[in-house]
C-alpha positions as CSV (number, residue, x, y, z in Angstrom):
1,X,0.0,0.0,0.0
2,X,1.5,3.2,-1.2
3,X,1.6,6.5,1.2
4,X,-1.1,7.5,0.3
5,X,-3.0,5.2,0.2
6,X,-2.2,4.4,4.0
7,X,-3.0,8.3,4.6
8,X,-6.2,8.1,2.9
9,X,-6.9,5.1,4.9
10,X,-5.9,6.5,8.0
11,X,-8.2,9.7,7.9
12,X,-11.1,7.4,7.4
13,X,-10.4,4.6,9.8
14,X,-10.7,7.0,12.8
15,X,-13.9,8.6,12.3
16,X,-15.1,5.3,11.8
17,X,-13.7,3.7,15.0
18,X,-15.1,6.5,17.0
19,X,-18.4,6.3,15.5
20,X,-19.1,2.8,15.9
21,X,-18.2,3.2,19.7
22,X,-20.5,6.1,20.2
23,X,-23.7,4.5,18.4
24,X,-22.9,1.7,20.1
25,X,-23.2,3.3,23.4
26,X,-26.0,4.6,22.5
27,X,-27.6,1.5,21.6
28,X,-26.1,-0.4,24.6
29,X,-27.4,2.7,26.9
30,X,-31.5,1.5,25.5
31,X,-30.4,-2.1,26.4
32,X,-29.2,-1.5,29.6
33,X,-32.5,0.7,30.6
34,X,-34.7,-2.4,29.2
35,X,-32.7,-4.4,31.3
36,X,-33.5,-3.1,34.7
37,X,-35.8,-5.3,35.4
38,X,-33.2,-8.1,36.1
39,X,-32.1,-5.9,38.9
40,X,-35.5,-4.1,40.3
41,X,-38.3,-6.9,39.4
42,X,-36.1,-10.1,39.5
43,X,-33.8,-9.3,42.1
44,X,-30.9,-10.6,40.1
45,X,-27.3,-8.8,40.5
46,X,-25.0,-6.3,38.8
47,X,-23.1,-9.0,37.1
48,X,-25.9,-10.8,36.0
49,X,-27.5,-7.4,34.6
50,X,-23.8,-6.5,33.0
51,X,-23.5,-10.3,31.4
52,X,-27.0,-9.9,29.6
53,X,-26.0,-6.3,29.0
54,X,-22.6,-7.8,27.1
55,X,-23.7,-10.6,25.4
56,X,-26.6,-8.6,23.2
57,X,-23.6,-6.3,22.1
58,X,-22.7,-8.5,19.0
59,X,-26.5,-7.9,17.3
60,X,-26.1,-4.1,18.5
61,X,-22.6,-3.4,16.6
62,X,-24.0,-5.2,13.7
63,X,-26.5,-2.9,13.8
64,X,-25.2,0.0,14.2
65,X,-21.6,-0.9,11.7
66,X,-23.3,0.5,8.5
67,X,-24.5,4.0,9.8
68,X,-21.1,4.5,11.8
69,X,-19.6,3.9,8.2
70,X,-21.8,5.8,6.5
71,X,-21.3,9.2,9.2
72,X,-17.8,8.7,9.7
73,X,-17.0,8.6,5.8
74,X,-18.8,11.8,5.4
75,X,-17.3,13.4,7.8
76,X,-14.0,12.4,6.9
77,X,-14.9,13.1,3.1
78,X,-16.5,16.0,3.8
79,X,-13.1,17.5,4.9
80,X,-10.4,15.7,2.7
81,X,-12.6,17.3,0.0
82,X,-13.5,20.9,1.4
83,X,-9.4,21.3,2.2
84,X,-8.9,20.2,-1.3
85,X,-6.7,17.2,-0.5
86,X,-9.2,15.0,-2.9
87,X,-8.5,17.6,-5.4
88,X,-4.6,17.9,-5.1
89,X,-4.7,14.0,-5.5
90,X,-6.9,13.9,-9.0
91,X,-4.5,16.6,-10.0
92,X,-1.6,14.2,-9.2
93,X,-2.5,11.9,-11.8
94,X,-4.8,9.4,-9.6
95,X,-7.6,7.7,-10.7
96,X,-11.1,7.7,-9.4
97,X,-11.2,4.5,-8.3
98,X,-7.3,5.3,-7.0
99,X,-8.5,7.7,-4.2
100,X,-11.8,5.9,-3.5
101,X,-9.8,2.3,-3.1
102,X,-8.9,2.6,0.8
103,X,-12.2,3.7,1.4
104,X,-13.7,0.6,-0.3
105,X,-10.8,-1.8,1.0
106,X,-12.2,-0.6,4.8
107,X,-15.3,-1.2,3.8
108,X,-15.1,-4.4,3.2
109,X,-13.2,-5.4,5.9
110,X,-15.7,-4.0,8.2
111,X,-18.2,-6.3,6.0
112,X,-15.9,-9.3,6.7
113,X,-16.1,-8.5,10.3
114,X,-19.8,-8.3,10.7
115,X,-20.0,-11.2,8.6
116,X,-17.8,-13.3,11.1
117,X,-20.5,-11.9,14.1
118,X,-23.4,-12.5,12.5
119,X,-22.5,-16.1,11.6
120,X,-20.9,-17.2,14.6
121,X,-20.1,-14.6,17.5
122,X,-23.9,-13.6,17.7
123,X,-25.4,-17.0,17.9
124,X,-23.1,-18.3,21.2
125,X,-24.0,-14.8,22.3
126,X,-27.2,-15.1,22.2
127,X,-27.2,-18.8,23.2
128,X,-25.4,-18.1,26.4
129,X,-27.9,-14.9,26.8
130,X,-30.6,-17.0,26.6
131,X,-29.3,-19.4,29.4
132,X,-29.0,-16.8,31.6
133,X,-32.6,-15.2,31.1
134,X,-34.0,-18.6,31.3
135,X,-32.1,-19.4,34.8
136,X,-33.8,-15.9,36.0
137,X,-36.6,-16.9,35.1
138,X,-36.8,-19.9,36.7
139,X,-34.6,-18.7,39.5
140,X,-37.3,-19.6,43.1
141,X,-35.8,-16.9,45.1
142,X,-37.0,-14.5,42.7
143,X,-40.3,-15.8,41.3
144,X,-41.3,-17.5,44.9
145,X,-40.8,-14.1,47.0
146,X,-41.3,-10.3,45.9
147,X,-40.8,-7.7,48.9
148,X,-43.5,-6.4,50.5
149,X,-46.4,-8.4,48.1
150,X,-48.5,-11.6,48.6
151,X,-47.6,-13.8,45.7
152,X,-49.2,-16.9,45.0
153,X,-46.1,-18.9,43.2
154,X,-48.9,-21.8,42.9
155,X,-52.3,-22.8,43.2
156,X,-53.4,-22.6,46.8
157,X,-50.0,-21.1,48.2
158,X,-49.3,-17.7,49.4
159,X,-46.2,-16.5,50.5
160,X,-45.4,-13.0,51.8
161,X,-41.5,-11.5,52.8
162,X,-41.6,-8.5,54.6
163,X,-37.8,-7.7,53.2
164,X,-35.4,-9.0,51.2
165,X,-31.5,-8.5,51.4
166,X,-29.3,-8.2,49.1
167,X,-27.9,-11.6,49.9
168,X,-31.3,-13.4,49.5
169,X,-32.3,-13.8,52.9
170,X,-35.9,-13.2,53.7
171,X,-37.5,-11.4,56.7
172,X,-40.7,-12.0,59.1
173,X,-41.5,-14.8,56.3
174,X,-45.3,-15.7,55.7
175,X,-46.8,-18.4,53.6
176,X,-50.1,-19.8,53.7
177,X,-50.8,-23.1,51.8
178,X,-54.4,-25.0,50.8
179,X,-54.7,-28.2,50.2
180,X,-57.2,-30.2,48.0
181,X,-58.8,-32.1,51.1
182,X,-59.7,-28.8,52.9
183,X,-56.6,-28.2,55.1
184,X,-54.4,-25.6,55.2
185,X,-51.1,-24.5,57.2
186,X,-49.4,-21.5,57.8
187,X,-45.9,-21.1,58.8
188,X,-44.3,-17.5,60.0
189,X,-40.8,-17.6,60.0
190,X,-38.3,-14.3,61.2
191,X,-35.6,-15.6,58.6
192,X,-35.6,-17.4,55.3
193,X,-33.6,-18.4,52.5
194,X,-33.8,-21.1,49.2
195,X,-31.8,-23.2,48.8
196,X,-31.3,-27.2,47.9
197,X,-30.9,-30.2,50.1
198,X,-30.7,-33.1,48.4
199,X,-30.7,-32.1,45.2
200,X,-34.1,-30.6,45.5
201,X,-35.0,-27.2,46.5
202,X,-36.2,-26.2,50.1
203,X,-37.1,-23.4,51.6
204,X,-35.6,-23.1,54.6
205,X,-37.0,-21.2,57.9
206,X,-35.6,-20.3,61.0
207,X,-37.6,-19.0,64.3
208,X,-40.6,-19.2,63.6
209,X,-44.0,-21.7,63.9
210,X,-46.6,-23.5,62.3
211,X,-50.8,-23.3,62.5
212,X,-51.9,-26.8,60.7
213,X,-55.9,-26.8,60.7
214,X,-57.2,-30.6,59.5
215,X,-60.2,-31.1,57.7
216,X,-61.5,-32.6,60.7
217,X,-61.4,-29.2,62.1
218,X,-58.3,-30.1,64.6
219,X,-56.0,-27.2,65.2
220,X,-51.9,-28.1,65.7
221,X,-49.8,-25.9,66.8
222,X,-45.6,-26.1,66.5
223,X,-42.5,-24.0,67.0
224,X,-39.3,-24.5,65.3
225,X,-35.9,-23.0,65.3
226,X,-35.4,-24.6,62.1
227,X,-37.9,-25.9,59.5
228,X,-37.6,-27.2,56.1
229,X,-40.4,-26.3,53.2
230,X,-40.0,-29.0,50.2
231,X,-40.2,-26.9,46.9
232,X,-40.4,-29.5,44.5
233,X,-43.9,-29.0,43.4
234,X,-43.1,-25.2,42.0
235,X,-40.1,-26.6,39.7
236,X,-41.0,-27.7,36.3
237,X,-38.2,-30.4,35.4
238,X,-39.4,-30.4,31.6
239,X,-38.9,-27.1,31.1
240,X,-36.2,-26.8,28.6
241,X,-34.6,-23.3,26.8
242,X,-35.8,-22.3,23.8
243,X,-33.5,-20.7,21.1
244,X,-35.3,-18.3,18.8
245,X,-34.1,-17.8,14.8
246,X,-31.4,-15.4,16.4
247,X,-29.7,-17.7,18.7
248,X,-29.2,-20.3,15.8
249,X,-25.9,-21.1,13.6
250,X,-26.2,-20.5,10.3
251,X,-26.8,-24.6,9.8
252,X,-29.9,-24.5,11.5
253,X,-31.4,-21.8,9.9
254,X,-30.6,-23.5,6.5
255,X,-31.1,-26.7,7.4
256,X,-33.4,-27.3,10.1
257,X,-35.1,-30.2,11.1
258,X,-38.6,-30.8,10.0
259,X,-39.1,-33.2,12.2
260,X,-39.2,-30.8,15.0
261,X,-43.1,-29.4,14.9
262,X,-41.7,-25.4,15.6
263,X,-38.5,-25.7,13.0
264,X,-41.2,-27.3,10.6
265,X,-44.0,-23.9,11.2
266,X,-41.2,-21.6,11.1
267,X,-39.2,-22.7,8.4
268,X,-40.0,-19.4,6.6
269,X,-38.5,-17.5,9.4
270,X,-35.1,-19.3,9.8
271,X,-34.6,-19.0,6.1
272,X,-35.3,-15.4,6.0
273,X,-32.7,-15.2,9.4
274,X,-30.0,-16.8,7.6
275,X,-30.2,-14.8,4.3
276,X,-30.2,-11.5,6.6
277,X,-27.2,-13.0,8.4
278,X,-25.2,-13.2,5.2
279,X,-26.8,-10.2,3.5
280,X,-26.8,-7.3,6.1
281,X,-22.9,-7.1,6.0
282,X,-23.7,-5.7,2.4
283,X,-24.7,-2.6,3.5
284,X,-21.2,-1.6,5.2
285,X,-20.4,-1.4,1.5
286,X,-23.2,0.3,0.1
287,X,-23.0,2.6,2.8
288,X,-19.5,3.9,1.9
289,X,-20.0,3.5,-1.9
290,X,-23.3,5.6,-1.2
291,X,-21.2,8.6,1.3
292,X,-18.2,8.6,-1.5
293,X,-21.1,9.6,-4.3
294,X,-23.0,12.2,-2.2
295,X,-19.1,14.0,-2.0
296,X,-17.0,12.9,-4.8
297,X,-19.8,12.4,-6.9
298,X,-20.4,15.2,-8.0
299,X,-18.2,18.8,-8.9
300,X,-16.1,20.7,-6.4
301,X,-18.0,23.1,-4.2
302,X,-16.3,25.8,-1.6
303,X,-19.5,26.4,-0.2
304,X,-20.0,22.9,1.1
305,X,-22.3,19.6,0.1
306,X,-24.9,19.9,2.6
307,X,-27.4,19.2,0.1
308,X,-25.5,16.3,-1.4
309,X,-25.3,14.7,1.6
310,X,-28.8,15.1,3.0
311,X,-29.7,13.7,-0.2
312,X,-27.5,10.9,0.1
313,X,-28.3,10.3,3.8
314,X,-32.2,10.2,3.3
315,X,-31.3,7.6,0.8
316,X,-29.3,5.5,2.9
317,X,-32.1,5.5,5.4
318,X,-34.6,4.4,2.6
319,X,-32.3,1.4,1.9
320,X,-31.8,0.0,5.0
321,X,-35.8,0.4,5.7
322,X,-36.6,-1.6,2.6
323,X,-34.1,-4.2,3.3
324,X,-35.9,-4.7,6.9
325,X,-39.3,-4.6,4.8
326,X,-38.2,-7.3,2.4
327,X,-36.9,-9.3,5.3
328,X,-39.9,-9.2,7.0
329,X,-42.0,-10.0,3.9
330,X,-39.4,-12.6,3.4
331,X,-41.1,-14.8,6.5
332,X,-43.8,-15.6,4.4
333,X,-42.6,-15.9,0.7
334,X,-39.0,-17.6,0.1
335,X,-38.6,-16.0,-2.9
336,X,-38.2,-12.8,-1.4
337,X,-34.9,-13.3,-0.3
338,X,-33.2,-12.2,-3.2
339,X,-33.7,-9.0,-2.8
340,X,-32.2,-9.1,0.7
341,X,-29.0,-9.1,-1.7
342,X,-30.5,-7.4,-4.6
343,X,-31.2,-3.9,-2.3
344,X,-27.5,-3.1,-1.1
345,X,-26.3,-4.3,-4.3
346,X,-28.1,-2.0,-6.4
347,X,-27.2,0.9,-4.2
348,X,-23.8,0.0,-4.0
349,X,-23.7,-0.2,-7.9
350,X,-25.9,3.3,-8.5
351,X,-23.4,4.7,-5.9
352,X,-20.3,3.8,-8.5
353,X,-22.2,4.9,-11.6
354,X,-22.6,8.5,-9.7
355,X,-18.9,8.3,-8.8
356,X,-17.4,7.5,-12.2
357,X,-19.9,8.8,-14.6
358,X,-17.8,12.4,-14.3
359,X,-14.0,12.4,-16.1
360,X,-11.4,13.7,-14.1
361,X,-9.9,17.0,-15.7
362,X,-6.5,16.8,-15.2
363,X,-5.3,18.9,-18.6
364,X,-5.8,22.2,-19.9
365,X,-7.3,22.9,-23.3
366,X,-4.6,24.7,-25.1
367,X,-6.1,24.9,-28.2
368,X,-8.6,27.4,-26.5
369,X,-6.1,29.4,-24.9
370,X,-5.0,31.7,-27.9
371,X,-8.8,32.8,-28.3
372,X,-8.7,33.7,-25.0
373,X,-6.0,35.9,-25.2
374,X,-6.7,37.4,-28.4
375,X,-10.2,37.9,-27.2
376,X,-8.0,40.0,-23.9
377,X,-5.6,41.7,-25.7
378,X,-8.2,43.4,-28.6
């Protein structure tokens, strides 16, 4: 790679690295305020809520990739151009597609990288994030107590915590349980906490007592410095974790198996999935090809390209709004998905017809000169 190339190349990297990291923590700033609820409703702890918050950033960069190109090229464009650094390099002898190549070359890098996350890094992402969501969910000590509220966990039981510390340990415990025959009991507890014995999960009670009332209508009374309340009955052991058409490899979404009842209904969807997985990359491309047209595309300009690149960016925006359109219409007609490839593409190749269809005047027109001066001198 020549100097400057490497110079080109480093005046757009940059812009490009910084922009990624600030739409990305713009996006990762939504996530984490929809994720609060691991924290307030489930009870769940900071490194729980910062491993969720992590492992949805692959989908979020890919996301976000395209724009950041598309911003950070203008910007970077916009001011090789307006300090007429583009200009002293045409008038250097280099071609078009010369002064546009390190542009192109990062852009497909950046492709190659988002192609790599969608394929792979997004799906264990994703995978593990789904784990985790589906442990909180199914994690007792949150969904058996909530601070300060009767719950009813299960037909017929009631429990009630006055507090709940950080560490899991429940105060002034109440829980109230019907039977089918009639009976009930009642335990009050000053200290709680879940935990397994066994292998099965109890709920274990300390200080408190017991009010069993029969169906005979006998009343039995007990105290206990310890007790321990079988939790077995609120587990469901069949309960397995489902991965949606984003937490699947590319294989699956390809191939899957129609023997499985959902993978058979939702074929349509995992084949739309995977062609957006391969296709979206696309758009790093198209977005660069589409910010080099809306600056070099067209004549020099001291007073700036405002217009041009409003233009240009409203375009971009229609793109990428069809391409999620013909995604979406792509769950319920496999045909469709061509044009998942067909969109970028054609922007990407109207963007290089807008950059080359101008010639690059490097020369003077002597022939014209003479008139010129004749023309002065008379």
């Amino acid at each position: 790679m020549r100097l400057i190339d490497r110079y080109l190349l480093r005046q757009l990297l940059g812009p490009v690295i910084l922009a990624t990291l600030a739409l990305t923590g713009v996006a990762l700033l939504s996530q984490t305020l929809s994720g609060l609820d691991l924290i307030v409703n489930q009870r769940q702890s900071a490194l729980v809520f910062l491993k969720v918050t992590l492992l949805a950033m692959p989908q979020l960069i890919n996301m976000v990739l395209p724009i950041a190109v598309f911003v950070a090229a203008l910007v970077a464009l916009n001011r090789l151009h307006t300090e007429q650094e583009i200009v002293v390099c045409f008038a250097g002898g280099m071609s078009r597609w010369r002064v546009i190549s390190p542009a192109i070359r990062l852009a497909c890098t950046v492709a190659f990288l988002a192609l790599l996350m969608n394929l792979w890094v997004q799906p264990a992402a994703y995978r593990e994030m789904r784990r985790e969501l589906f442990q909180v969910r199914t994690d007792l000590a949150s969904t058996l107590v909530r601070e300060g509220e009767f719950t009813e966990p299960a037909p017929g039981l009631t429990v009630y915590a006055q507090g709940v510390d950080g560490a899991g340990n429940l105060e002034n415990l109440f829980i109230h349980q019907m039977r089918d025959d009639g009976s009930a009991t009642t335990y009050t507890a000053e200290q709680g906490r879940v935990g397994r014995s066994q292998g099965r999960p109890v709920l274990v009670m300390r200080n408190g007592s017991n009010q069993e009332f029969s169906s005979t209508g006998v009343l039995n009374y007990l105290t206990f410095d310890e007790y321990i309340f079988d939790l077995s009955a609120l587990t469901s052991s069949d309960e397995l974790v489902h991965y949606k058409p984003s937490d699947r490899y590319p294989h699956e979404l390809f191939f899957p198996d129609l023997q499985q009842d959902w993978e058979r209904r939702n074929r349509l969807d995992l084949l739309a999935e995977g062609h957006a997985r391969i296709s979206s990359p696309l758009y790093n491309i198209a977005f660069m090809a589409m910010a080099l047209s809306a600056i070099i595309g067209g004549g020099f300009s001291r007073l700036g390209y405002g217009r041009r690149i409003a233009a240009m960016g409203a375009a971009a925006a229609i793109v990428r709004i069809l391409g999620f359109q013909v995604q979406a219409a792509s769950e319920d007609a496999a045909w469709l998905n061509v044009f998942q490839y067909l969109i970028p593409l054609a922007a990407t190749a109207l963007a290089f017809r807008s950059i080359f269809r101008q010639r690059v005047n490097r020369f003077i027109d002597v022939t014209k000169r003479p008139a010129r001066i004749a023309g002065v001198r008379t």
